[in-house]
C-alpha positions as CSV (number, residue, x, y, z in Angstrom):
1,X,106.9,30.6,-151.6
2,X,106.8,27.8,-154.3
3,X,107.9,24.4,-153.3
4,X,110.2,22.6,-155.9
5,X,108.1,19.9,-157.6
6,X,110.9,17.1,-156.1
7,X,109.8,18.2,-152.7
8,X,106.4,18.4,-153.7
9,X,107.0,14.5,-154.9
10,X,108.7,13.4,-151.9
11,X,106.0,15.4,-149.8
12,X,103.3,13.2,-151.6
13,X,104.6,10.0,-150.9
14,X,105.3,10.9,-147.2
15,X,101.7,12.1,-147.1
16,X,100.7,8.5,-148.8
17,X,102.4,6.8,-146.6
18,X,101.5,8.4,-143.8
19,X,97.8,7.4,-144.9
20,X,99.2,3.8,-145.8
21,X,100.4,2.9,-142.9
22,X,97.9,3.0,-140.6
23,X,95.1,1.1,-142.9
24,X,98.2,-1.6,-142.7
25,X,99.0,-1.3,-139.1
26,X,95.8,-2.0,-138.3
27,X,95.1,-5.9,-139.4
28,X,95.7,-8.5,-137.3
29,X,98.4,-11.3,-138.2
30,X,98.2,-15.3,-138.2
31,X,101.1,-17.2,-138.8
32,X,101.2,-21.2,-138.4
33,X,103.7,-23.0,-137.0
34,X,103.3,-25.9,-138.6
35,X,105.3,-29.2,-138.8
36,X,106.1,-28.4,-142.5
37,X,106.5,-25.4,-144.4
38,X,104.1,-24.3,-146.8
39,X,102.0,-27.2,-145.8
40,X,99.0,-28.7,-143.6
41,X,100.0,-31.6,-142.2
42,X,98.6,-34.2,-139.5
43,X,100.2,-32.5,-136.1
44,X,99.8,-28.8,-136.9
45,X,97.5,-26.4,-134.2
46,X,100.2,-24.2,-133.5
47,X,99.1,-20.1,-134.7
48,X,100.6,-17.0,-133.6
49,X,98.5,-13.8,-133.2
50,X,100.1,-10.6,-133.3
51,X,97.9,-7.8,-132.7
52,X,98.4,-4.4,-134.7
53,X,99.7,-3.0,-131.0
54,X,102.8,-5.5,-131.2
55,X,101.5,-7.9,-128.6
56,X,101.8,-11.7,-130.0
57,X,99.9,-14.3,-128.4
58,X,100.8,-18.2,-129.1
59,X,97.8,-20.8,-129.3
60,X,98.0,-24.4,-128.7
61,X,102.3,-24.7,-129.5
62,X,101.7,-28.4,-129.6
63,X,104.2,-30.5,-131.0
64,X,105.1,-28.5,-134.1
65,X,106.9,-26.2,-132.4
66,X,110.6,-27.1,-131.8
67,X,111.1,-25.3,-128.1
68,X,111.8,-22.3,-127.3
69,X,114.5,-22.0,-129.5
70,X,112.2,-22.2,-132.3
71,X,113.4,-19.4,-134.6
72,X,110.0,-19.1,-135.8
73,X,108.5,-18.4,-132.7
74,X,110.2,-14.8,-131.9
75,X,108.4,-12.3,-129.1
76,X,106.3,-14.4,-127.1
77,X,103.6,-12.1,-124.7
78,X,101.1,-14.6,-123.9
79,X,99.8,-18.1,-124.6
80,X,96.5,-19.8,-124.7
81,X,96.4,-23.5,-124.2
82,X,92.6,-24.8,-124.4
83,X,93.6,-28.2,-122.9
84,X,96.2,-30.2,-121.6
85,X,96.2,-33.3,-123.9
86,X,99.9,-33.6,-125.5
87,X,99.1,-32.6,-129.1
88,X,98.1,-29.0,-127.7
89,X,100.1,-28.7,-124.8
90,X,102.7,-30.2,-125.9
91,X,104.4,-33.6,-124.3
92,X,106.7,-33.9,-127.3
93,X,108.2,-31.8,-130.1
94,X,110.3,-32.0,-132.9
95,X,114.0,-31.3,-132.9
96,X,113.5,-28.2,-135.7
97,X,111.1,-27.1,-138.0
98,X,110.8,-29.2,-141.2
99,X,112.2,-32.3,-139.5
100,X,110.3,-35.5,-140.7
101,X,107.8,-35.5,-143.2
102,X,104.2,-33.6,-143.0
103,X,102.7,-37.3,-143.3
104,X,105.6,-38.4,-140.7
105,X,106.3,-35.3,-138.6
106,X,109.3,-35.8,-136.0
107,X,108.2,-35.4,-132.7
108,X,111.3,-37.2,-130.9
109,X,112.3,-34.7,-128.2
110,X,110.3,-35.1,-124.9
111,X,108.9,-31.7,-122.9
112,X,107.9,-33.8,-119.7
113,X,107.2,-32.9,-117.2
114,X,106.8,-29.4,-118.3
115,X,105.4,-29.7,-121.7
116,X,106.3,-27.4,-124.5
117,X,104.0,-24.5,-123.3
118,X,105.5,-24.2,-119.9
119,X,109.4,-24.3,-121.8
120,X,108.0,-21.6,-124.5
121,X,106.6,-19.4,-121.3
122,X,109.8,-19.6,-119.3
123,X,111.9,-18.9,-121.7
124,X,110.2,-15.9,-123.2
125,X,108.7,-15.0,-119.8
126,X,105.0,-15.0,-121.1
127,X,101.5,-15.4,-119.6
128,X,99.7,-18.6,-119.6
129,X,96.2,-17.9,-119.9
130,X,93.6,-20.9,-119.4
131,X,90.3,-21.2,-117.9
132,X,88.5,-23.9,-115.9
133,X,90.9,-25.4,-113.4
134,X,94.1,-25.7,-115.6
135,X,95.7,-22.2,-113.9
136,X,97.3,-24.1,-110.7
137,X,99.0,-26.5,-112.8
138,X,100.6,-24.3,-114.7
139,X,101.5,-21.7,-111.8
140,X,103.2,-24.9,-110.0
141,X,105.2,-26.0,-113.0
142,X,106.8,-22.5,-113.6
143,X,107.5,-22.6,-109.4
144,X,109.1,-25.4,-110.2
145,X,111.5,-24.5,-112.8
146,X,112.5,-20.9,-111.5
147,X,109.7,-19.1,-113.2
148,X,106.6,-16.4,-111.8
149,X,103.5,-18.4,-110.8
150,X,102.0,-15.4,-111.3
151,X,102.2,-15.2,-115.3
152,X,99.5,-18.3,-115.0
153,X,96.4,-16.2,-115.6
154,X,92.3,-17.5,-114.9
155,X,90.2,-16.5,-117.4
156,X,87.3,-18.4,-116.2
157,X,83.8,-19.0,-118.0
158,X,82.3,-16.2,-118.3
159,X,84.8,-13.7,-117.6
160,X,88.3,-12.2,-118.9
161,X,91.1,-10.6,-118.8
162,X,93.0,-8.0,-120.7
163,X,96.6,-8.9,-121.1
164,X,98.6,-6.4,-123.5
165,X,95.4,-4.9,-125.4
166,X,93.9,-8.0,-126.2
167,X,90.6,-9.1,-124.7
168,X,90.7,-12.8,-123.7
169,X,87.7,-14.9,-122.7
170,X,87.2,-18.5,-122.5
171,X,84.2,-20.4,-123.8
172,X,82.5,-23.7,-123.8
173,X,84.2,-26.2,-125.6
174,X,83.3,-30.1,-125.6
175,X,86.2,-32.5,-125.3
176,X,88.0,-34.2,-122.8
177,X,90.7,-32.6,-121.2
178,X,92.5,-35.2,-118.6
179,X,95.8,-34.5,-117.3
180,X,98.6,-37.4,-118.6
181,X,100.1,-38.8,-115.5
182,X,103.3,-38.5,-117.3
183,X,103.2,-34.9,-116.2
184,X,103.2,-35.7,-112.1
185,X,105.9,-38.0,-112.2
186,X,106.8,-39.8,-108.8
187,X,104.6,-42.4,-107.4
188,X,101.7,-40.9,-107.1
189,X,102.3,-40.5,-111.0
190,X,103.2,-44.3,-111.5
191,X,100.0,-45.3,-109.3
192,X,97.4,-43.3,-111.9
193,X,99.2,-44.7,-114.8
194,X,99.1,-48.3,-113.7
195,X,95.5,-48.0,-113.3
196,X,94.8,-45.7,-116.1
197,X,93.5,-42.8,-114.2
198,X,94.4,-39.1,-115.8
199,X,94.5,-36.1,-113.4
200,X,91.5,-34.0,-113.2
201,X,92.5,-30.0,-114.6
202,X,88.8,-29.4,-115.2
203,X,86.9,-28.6,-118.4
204,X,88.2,-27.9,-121.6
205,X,88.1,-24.8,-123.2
206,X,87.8,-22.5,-126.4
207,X,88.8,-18.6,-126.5
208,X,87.2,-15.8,-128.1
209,X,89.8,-12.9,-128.3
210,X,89.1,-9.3,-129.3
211,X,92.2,-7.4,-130.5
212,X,92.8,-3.5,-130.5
213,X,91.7,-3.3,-133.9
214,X,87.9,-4.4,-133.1
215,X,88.7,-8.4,-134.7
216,X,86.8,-10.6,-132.0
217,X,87.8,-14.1,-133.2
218,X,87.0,-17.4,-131.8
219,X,89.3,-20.8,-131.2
220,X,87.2,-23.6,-130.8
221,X,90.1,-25.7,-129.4
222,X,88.8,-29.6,-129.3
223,X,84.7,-29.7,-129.3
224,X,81.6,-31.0,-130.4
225,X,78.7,-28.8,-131.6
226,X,77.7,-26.8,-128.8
227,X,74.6,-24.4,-128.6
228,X,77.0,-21.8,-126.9
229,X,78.7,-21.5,-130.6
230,X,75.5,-19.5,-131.1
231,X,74.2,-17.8,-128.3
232,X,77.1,-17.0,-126.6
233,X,80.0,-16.8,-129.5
234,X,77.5,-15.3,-131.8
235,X,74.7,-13.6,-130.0
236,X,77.3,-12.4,-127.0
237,X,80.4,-12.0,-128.7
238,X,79.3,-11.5,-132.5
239,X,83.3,-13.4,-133.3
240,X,84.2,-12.6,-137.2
241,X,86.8,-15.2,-137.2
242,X,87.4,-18.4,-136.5
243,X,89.5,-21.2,-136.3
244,X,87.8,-24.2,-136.6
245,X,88.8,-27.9,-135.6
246,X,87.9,-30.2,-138.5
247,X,89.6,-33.8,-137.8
248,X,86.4,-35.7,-136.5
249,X,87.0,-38.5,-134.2
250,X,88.4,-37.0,-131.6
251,X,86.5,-33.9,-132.2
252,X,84.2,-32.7,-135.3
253,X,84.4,-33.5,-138.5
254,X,84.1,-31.5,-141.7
255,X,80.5,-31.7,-142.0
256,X,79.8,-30.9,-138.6
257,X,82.2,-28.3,-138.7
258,X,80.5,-26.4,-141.3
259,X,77.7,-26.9,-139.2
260,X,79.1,-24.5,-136.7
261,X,80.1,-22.0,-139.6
262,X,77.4,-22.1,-141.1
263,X,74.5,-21.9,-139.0
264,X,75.9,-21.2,-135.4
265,X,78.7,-18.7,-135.4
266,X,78.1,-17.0,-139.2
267,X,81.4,-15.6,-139.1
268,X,83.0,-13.5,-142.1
269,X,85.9,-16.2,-142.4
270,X,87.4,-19.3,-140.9
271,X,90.7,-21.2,-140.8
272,X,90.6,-24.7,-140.7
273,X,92.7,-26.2,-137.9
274,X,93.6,-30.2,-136.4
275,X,92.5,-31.9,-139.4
276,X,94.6,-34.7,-138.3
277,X,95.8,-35.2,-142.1
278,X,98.2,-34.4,-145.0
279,X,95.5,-31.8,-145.8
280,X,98.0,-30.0,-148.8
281,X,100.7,-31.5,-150.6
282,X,103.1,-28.8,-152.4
283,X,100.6,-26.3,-150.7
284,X,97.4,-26.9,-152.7
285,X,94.3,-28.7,-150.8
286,X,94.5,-32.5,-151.4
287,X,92.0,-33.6,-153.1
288,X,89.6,-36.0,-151.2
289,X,90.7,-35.1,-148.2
290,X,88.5,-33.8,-144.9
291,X,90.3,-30.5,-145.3
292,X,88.7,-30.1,-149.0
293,X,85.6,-31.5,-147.9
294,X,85.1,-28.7,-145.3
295,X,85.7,-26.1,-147.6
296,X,83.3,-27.6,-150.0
297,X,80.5,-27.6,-147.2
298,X,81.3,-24.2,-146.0
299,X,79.6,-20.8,-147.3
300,X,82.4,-18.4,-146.1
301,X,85.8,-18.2,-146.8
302,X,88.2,-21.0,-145.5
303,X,91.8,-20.6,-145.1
304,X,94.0,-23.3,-145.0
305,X,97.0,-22.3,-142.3
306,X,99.8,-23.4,-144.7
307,X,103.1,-23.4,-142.7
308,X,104.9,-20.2,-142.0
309,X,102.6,-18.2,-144.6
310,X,101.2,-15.1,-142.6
311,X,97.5,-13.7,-143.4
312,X,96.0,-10.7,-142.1
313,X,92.9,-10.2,-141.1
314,X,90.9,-6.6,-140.6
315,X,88.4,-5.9,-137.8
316,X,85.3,-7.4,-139.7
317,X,87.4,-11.0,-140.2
318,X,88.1,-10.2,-144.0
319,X,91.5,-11.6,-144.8
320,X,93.6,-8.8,-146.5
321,X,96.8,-10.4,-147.2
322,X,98.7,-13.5,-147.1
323,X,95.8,-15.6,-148.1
């Protein structure tokens, strides 16, 4: 029996699609959370992962994200914090997105003593995954407001976990990481402040994450140059992607960076993160800053995490879309 060349057509294109979809399915999705859209700006870490399975994972909310009302942020399954100092955890954030400038972002709504993670977790009932001792502080902050202690999750060095399909283990990462006594409160809270003593949560930490797809990326959170960016992210882990602090000071700068691009990790791409800058103004790189600098020094791709502007990545770190 002959088909009728409109079924025939329609056939194709369901076949096509049918071939389509999968290739698509398969990436994995970043979008930024930045304090401005379409931009780069000063206070920006926030990223949202969503693996090709549907599970989404939050990293470092920060201060750009406006609560957990944040329209932006949507599904929550887990989120990785890689240490507790306010512009990653979150002490403050602003009232919405796009409020304040990306040179002046508002940050006028406190999240003590929970901090903005904590708030995001409750409210969407996520996991909190963190290594070294940060765990017990967050299980006794979601006691405290009504939530599971149990949805704080150790992934200690060395190890993992497996939380919704996604591999998640924490690495080495060089950087301070006290605990603000802002967040005990009380006395005992007062006491450490008046003597300028921060609580001891342990090291800080980066992640390396491998998603269903095969992408094995790497967050460096806050650090220095380590030799565990190649023996163990490289030569263990072989990461494809990663995102990259650039801001120097407080952790490395564009040269050194690159460094770790370059000549320790060797991924297939990288998104710059924490330049602690107007890196873009009307989206493009501005010129002169530490954000155009590192892409300068750098011999893969670098993609700047432009607010609310989604890229895809594929299981060997090529970005596919978006950037």
């Amino acid at each position: 029996m002959t088909m009728p060349s409109t079924s025939r057509i329609a056939a194709a294109v369901l076949a096509a699609a049918a071939v389509a979809t999968p290739a698509w399915a398969q990436n994995v999705k970043v979008t930024p959370l930045g304090g401005i859209d379409g931009e780069f700006c000063p206070q920006d870490r926030a990223l949202i992962f969503e693996d090709p399975n549907g599970t989404r994972v939050l990293y470092d909310p920060g201060r750009t994200v406006a609560g957990a009302d944040d329209p932006r942020l949507g599904r929550i399954d887990i989120l990785l914090v890689s240490h507790l100092h306010g512009d990653h955890v979150g002490n403050a954030h602003t009232k919405a997105p796009n409020s304040g400038t990306c040179a002046a972002p508002d940050t006028s709504v406190s999240a003590l003593p929970n901090s903005n993670a904590v708030n995001i977790a409750l409210a969407k009932k996520a996991k909190i995954v963190t290594g070294s001792e940060m765990p017990p502080f967050f299980a006794a902050k979601l006691r405290a407001s009504g939530g599971d202690p149990a949805n704080s999750m150790l992934a200690r060095f060395g190890g993992s976990v497996t939380v919704g399909g996604i591999r998640i283990a924490t690495v080495a990462a060089l950087h301070s990481n006290g605990l603000d006594p802002d967040y005990i409160g009380g006395e005992l809270g007062k006491a450490m402040k008046d003597v300028g003593i921060a609580g001891d949560v342990g090291l800080a930490t980066g992640y390396v994450l491998q998603f269903s797809n095969g992408l094995v990326t790497y967050l460096s959170g806050d650090t220095g140059i380590t030799a565990d960016q190649d023996l163990v992210v490289r030569g263990h882990y072989n990461a494809k992607l990663v995102v990259m602090n650039i801001g120097d000071g407080f952790t490395t700068g564009p040269a050194e960076a690159a460094y770790v691009i370059n000549s320790l990790v060797k991924p297939a791409s990288v998104i710059a993160s924490h330049a602690n800058e107007v890196g873009t103004i009307d989206g493009k790189v501005r010129p002169g800053s530490k954000t155009e600098r590192f892409i300068q020094a750098t011999q893969v791709p670098v993609h700047v995490p432009l607010s609310g502007r989604t890229m895809a990545f594929d299981a060997t770190g090529r970005c596919v879309a978006g950037c």
